[in-house]
N, C-alpha and C positions, 0 to 999 in steps of 0.2 A: 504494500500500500504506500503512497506515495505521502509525502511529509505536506500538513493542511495548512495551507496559509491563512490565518486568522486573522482578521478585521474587529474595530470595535462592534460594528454590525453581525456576525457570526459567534462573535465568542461566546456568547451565552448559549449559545444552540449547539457550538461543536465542542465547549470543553462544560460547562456547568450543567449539561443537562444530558451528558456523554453517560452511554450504560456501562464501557469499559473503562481503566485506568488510561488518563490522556497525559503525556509530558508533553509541556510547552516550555520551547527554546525564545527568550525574549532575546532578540537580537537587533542588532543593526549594520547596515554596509558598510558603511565605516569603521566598524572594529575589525581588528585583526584577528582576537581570540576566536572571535563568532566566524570568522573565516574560517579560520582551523577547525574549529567544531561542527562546518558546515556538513560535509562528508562522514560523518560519524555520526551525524544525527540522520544526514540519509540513509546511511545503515539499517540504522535500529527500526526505522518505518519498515524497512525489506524485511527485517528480522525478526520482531515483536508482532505476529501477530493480531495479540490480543490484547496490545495496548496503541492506542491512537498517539499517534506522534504529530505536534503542532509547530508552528513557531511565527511569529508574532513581533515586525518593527517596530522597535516603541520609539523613533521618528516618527511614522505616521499613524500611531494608536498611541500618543501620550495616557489618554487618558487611562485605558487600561494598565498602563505600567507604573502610572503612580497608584491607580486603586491596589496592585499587588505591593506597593513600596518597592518594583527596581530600581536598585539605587546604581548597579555597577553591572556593565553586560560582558559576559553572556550570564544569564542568568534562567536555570533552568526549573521550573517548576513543576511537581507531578499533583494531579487532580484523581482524588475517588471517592464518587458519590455527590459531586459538586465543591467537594470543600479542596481545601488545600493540605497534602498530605507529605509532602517533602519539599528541599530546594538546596541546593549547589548554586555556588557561584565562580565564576571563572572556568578558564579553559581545565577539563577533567578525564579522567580516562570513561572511555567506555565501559567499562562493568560498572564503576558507579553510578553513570548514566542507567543503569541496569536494575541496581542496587536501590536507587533511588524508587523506580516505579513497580518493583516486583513486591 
């Protein structure tokens, strides 16, 4: 499954109201960590399943990423059941990207 590009318009319908465990990747094009993490979060969409992989400019969705307080990107969030159930911040290995939503 292909990694979902979230708007402030979809977020509520693709991670708060999601029936599986959703990580969203808050990023931006201008960072470099979010670069390197690009590729690895496409991964994990191929890989996971049974977990929704998102991710989310907070250039152009401010307002979503102050309602989560990102304060420093990449900044990756897991969602289950609507709420917020873990978060990492900065560039990380993949299994904890793993670690995170399992």
């Amino acid at each position: 499954m292909a990694v979902v590009k979230l708007t402030t318009d979809n977020f509520e319908q693709e991670v708060i109201q999601a029936q599986q465990p959703v990580l969203v990747d808050f990023y931006a094009d201008w960072c470099g960590p979010c670069k390197m993490m690009a590729p690895i979060v496409e991964a994990l969409s191929e890989e996971l399943s049974d977990v929704k992989v998102c991710h989310i400019n907070i250039d152009e969705n401010i307002d979503i990423a102050q309602k989560y307080r990102v304060m420093s990107i990449p900044t990756f969030i897991a969602f289950k059941g609507g709420e917020e159930s873990g978060r990492q911040i900065g560039a990380i290995p993949k299994t904890a990207l793993v670690d995170l939503v399992k």
